[in-house]
Backbone bond lengths (Angstrom), bond angles and torsions (degrees), N, CA, C in turn:
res aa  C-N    CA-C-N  psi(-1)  N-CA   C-N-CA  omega(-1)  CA-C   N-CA-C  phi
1 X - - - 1.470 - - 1.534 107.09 -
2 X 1.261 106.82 111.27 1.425 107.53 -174.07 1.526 107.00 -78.88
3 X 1.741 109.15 160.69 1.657 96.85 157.11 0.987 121.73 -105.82
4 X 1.553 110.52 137.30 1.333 133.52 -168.81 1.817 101.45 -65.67
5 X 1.378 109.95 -177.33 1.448 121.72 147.52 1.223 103.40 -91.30
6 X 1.246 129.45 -75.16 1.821 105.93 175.15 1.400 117.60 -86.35
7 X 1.072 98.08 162.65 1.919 114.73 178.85 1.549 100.52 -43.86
8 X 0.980 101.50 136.67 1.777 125.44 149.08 1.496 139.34 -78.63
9 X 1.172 124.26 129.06 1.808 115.20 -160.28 1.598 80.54 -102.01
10 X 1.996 103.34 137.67 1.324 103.16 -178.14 2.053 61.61 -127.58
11 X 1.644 97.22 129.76 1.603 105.29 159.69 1.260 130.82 -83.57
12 X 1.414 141.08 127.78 1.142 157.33 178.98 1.300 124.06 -74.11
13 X 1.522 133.27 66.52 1.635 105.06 177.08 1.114 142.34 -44.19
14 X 1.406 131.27 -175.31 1.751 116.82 -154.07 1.870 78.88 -100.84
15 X 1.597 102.49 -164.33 1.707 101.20 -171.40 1.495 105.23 -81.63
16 X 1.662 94.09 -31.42 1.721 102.95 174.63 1.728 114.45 -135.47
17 X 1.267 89.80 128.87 1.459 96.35 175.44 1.827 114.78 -108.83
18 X 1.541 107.23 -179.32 1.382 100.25 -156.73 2.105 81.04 -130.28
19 X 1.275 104.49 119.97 1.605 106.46 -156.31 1.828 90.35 -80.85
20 X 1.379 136.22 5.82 1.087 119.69 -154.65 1.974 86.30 -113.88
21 X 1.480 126.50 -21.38 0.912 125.48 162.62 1.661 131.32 -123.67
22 X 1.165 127.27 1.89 1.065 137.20 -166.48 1.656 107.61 -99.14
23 X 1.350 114.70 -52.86 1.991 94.76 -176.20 1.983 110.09 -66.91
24 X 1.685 110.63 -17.88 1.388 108.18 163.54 1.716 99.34 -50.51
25 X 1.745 123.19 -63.82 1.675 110.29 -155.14 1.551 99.10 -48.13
26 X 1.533 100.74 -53.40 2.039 103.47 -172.00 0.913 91.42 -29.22
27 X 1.615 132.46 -62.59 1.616 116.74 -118.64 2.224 81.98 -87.61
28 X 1.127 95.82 -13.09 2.021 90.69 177.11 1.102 107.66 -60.84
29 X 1.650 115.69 -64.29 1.824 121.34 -178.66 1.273 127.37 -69.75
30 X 1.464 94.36 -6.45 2.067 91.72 175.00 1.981 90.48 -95.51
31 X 1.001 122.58 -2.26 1.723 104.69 -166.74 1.745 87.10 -114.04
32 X 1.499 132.48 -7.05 1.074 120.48 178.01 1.569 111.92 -116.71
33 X 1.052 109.51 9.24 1.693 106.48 -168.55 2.274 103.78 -150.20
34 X 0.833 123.09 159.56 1.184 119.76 -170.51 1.382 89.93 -101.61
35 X 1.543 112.57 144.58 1.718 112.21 -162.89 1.712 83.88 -146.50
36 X 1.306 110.99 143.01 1.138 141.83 -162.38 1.863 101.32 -92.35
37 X 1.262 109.06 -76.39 1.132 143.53 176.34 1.355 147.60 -153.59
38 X 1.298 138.69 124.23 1.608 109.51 -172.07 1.360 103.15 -107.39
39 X 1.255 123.38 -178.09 1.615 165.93 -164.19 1.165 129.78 -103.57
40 X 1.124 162.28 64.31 1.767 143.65 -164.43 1.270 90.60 -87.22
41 X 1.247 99.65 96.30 1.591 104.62 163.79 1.226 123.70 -109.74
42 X 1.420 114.27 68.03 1.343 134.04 -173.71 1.886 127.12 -85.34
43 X 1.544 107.09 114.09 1.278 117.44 178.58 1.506 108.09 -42.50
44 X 1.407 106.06 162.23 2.144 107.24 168.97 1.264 110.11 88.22
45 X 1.236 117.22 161.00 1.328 140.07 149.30 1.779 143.37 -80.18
46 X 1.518 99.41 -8.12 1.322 120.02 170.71 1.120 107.69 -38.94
47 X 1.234 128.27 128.01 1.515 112.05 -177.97 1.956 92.78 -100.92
48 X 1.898 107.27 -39.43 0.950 109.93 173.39 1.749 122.86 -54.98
49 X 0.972 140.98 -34.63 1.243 149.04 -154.31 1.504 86.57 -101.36
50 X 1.278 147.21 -44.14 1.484 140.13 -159.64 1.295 101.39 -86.01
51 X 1.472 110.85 -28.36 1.610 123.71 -174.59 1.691 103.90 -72.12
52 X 1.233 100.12 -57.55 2.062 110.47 175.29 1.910 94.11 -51.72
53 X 1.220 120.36 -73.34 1.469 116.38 -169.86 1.780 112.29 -44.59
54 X 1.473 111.98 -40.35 1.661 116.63 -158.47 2.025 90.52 -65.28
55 X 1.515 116.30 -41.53 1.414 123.13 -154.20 1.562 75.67 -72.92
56 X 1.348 130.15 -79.54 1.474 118.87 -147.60 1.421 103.66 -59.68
57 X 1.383 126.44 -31.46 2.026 106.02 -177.99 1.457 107.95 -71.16
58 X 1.878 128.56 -19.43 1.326 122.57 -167.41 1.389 102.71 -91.57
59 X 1.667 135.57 -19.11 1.264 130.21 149.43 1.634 122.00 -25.11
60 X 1.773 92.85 -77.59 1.256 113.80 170.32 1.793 120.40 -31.80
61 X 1.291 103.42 -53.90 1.265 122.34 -153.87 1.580 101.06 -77.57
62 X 1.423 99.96 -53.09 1.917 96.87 -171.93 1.386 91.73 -67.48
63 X 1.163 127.39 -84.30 1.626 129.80 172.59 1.432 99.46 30.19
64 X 1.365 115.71 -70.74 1.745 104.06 -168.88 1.830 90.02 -124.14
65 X 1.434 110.47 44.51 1.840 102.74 136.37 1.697 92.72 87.33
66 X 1.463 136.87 2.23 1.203 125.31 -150.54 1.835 91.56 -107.57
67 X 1.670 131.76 124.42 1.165 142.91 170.75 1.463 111.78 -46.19
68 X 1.331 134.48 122.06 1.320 138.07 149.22 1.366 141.70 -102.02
69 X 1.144 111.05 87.08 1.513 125.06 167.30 1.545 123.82 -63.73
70 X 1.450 100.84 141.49 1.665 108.13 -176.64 1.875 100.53 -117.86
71 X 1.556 102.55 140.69 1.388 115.33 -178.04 1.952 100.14 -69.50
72 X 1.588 95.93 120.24 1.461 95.68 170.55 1.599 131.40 43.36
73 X 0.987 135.25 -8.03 1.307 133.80 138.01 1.429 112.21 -61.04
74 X 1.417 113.49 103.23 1.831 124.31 172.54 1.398 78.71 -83.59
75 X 1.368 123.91 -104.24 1.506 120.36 -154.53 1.353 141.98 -24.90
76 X 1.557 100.68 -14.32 1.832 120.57 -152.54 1.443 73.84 -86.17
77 X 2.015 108.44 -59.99 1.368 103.17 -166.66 1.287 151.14 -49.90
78 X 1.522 104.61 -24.03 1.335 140.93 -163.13 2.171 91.33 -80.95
79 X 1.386 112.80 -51.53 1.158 125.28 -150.98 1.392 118.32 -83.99
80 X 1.970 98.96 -27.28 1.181 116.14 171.63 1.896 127.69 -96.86
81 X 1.743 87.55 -5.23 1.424 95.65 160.83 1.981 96.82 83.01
82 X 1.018 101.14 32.58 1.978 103.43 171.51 1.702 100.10 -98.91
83 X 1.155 117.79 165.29 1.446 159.89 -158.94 1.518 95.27 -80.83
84 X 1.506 151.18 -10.34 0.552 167.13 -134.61 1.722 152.14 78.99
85 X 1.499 140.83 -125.00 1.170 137.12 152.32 1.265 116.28 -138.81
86 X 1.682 115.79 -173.06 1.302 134.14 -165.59 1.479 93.21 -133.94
87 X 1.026 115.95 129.10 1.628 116.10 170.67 1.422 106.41 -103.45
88 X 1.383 124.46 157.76 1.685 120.47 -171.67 1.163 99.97 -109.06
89 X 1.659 116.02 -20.40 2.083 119.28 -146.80 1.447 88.06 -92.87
90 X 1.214 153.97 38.92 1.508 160.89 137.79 1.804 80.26 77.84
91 X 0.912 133.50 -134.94 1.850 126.49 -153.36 1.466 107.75 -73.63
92 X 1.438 118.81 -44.20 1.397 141.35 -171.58 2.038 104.94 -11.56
93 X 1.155 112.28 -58.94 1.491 119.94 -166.91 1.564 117.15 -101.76
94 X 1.596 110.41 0.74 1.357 119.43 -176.01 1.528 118.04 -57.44
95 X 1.523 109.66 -41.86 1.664 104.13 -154.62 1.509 101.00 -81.48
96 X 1.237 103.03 -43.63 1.707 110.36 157.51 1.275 141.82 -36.32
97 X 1.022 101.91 -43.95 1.928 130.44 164.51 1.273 110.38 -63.33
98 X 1.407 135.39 -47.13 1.643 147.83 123.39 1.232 116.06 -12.94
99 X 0.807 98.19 -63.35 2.301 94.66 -163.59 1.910 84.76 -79.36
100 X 1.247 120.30 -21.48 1.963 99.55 -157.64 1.818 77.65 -93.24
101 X 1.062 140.82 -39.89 1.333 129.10 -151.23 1.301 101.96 -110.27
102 X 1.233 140.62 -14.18 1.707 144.08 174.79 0.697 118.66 113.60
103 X 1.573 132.65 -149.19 1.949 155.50 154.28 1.400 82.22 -93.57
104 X 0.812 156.26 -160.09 1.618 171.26 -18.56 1.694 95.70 -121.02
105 X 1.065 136.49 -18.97 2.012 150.54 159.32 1.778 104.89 -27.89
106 X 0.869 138.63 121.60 1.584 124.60 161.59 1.619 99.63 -91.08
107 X 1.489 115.62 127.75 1.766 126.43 -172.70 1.453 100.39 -111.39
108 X 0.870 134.65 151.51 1.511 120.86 173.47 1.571 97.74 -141.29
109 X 0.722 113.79 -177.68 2.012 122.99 -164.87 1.890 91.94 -150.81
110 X 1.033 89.19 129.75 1.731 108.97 167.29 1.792 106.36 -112.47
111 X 1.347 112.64 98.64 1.369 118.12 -168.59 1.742 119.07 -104.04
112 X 1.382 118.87 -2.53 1.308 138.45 176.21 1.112 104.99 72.96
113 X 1.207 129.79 -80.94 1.489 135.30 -145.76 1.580 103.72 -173.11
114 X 1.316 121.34 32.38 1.318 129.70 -171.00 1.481 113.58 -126.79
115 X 1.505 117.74 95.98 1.598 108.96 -174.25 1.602 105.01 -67.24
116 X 1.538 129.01 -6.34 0.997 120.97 -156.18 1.544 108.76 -99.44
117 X 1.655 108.66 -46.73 1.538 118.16 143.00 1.808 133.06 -48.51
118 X 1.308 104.81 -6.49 1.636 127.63 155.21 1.523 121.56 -67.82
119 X 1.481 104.81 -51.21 0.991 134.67 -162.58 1.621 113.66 -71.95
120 X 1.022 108.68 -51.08 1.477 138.51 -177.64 1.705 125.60 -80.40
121 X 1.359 94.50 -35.11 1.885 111.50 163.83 1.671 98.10 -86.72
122 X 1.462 126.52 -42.09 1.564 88.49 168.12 1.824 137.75 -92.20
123 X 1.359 91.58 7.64 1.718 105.98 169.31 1.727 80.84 -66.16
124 X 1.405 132.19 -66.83 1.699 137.64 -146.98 1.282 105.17 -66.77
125 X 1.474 126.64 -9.81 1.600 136.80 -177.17 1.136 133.79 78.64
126 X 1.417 84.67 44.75 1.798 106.87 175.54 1.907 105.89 -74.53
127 X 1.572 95.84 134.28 1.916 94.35 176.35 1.144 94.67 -67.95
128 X 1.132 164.47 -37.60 1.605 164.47 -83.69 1.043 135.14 125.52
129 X 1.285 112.31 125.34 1.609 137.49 -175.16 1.574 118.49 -74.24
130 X 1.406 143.10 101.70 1.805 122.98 177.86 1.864 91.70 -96.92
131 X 1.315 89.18 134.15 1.561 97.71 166.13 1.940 93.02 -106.44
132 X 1.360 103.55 165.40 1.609 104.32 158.32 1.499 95.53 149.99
133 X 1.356 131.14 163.18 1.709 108.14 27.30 1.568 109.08 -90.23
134 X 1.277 125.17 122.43 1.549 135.90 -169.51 1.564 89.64 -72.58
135 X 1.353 147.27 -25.17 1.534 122.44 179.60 1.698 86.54 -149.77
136 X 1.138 97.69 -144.07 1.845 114.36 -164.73 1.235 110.18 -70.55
137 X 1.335 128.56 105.92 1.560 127.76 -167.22 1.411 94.46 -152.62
138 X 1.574 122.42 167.10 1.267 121.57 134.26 1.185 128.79 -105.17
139 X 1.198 101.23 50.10 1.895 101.98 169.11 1.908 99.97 -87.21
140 X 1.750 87.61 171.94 1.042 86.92 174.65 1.648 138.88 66.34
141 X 1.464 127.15 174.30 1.207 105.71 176.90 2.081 122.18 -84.53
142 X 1.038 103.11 16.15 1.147 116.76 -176.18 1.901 116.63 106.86
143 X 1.302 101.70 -43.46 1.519 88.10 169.68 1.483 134.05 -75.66
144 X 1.828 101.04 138.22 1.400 98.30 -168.72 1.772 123.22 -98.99
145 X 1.446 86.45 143.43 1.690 106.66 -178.54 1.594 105.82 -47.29
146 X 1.501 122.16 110.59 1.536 115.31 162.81 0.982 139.33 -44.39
147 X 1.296 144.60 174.19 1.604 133.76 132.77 1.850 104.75 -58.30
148 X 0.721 119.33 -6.20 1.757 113.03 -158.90 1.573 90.69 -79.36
149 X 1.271 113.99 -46.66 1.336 150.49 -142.65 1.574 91.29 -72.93
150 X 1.447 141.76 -79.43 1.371 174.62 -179.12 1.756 84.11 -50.11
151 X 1.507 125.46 -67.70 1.243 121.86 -179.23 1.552 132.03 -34.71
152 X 1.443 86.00 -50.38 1.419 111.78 -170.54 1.875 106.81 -69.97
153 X 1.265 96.90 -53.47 1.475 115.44 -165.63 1.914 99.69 -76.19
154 X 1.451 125.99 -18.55 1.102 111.28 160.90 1.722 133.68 -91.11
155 X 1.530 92.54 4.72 1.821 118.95 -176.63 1.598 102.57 -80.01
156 X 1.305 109.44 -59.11 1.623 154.76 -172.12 1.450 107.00 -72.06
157 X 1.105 136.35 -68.04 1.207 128.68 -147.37 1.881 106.96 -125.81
158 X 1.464 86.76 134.52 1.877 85.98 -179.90 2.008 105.10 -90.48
159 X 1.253 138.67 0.10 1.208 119.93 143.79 0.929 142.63 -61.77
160 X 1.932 126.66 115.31 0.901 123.98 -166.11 2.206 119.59 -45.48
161 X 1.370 112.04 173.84 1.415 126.14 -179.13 0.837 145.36 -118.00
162 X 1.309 144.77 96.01 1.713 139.17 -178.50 1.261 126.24 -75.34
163 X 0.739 132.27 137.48 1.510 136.63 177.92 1.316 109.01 -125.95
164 X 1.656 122.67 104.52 1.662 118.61 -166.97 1.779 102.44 -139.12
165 X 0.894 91.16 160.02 1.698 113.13 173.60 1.940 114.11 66.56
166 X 1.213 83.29 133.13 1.694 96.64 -176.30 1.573 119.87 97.93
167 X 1.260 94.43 -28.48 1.890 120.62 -158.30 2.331 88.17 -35.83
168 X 1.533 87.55 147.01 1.526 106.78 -170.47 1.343 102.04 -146.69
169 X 1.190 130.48 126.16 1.697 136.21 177.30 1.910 105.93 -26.43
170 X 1.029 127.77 -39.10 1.428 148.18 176.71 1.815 98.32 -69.61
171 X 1.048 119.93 -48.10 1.440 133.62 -176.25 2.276 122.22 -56.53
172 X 1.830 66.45 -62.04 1.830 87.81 163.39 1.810 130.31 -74.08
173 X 1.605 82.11 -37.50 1.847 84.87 165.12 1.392 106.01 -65.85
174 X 0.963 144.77 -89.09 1.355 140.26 170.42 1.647 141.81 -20.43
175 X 1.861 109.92 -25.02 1.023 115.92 146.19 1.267 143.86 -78.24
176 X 1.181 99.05 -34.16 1.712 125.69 162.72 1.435 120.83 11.05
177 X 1.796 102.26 -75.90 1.033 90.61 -179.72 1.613 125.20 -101.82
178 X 1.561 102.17 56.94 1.472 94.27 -162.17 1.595 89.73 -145.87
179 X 1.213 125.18 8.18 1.470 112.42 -160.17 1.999 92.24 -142.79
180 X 1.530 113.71 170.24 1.492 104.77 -170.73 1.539 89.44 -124.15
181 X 1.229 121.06 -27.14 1.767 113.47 171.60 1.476 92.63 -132.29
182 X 1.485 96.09 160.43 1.690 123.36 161.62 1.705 115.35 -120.81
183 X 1.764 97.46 109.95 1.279 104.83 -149.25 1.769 88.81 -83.55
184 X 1.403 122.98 110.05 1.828 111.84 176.78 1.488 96.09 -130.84
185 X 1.505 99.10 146.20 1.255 124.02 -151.28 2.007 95.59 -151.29
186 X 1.007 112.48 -111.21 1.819 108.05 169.24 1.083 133.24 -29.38
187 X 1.318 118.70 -55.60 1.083 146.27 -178.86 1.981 118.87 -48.92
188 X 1.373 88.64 -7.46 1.732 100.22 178.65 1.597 99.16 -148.52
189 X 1.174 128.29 -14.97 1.678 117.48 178.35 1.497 108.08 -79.24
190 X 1.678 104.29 -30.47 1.150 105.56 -159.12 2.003 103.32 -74.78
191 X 1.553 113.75 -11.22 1.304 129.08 168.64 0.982 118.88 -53.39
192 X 1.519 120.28 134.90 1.875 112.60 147.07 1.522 110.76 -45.43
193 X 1.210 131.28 -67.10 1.221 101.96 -171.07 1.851 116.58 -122.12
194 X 1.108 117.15 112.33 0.976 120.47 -154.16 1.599 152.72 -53.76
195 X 1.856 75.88 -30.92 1.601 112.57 155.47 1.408 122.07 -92.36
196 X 1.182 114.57 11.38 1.396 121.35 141.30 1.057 140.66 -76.53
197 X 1.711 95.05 -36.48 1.716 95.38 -174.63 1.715 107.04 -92.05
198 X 1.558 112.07 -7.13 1.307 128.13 -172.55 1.679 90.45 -66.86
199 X 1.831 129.71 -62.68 1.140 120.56 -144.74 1.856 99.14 -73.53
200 X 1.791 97.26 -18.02 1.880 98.34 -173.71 1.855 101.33 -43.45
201 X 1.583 96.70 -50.09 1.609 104.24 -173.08 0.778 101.93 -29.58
202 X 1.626 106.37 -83.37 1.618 130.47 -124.98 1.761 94.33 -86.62
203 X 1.004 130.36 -13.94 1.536 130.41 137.37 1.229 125.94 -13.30
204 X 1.071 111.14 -49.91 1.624 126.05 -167.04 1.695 105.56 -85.62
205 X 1.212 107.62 -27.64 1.642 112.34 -173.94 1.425 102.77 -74.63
């Protein structure tokens, strides 16, 4: 994942999707909006039901070239043939996630609000760092990722950056120039139309 000059939208699926209408919306916002990468960031333990959802979004997704990562399932990913994973435990499962999925795997680290858990998942060979929740979310343990935070860590550090949860047109203007993706996920599913509320964002960038 290279860094851009402006931020990159990596999309977030919701925890549950509905397979009879949902990889149609993807396949709307990946053909109307430039998409970085997405996420299956899917609630449960189903392995079957995450397995049916992961095949129909990676149709969608490779179809026009776009990477799909699955939240914390290493094995699912490996088996179902995705782009790699997302780890949630901030460095804890990274180096591991590495040796089971390769060099060529995209790993990402979800570090909350911790430059130090940033720090430490990309010594372990994480492609990418998510800080957040950048505004009103319940991700995470509740405390929120600064601007100081994103500033600092894009001055400082050559691993790329996420910036996810809460994100608000006010949110993204202001991160802009400090972050390498804008990880949105709610913030447009929860819309009537999704690629609408996607371009309100990315407006601001």
């Amino acid at each position: 994942m290279d860094t851009p000059e402006q931020p990159q939208i990596y999309l977030i699926t919701p925890p549950t999707i509905s397979l009879s209408t949902f990889p149609t919306q993807l396949g709307r916002v990946l053909d109307g909006a430039e998409i970085a990468c997405i996420r299956m960031a899917l609630g449960g333990n189903d392995e079957d039901a995450i397995a049916r959802a992961a095949d129909a979004c990676r149709e969608v997704a490779h179809a026009r070239d776009v990477a799909l990562v699955i939240s914390n399932h290493v094995l699912l990913a490996q088996r179902l043939g995705l782009d790699g994973v997302h780890l949630d435990d901030a460095a804890r499962s990274v180096r591991a996630a590495r040796k089971e999925l390769g060099a060529d795997a995209i790993v990402g680290s979800f570090c909350g609000a911790s430059s130090h858990d940033g720090m430490t998942a990309g010594e372990a060979g994480a492609d990418y760092v998510a800080f957040g929740p950048v505004g009103a979310s319940a991700l995470g343990d509740g405390s929120t990722a600064e601007k100081d935070l994103f500033q600092w860590w894009s001055e400082m550090i050559e691993v790329p950056v996420v910036a996810e949860g809460g994100l608000t047109p006010k949110l993204v203007r202001e991160l802009s120039p400090h972050t390498d993706f804008f990880g949105i996920g709610d913030e447009i599913w929860s819309q009537e139309d999704p690629l609408a509320a996607l371009k309100a964002l990315t407006d601001e960038m």
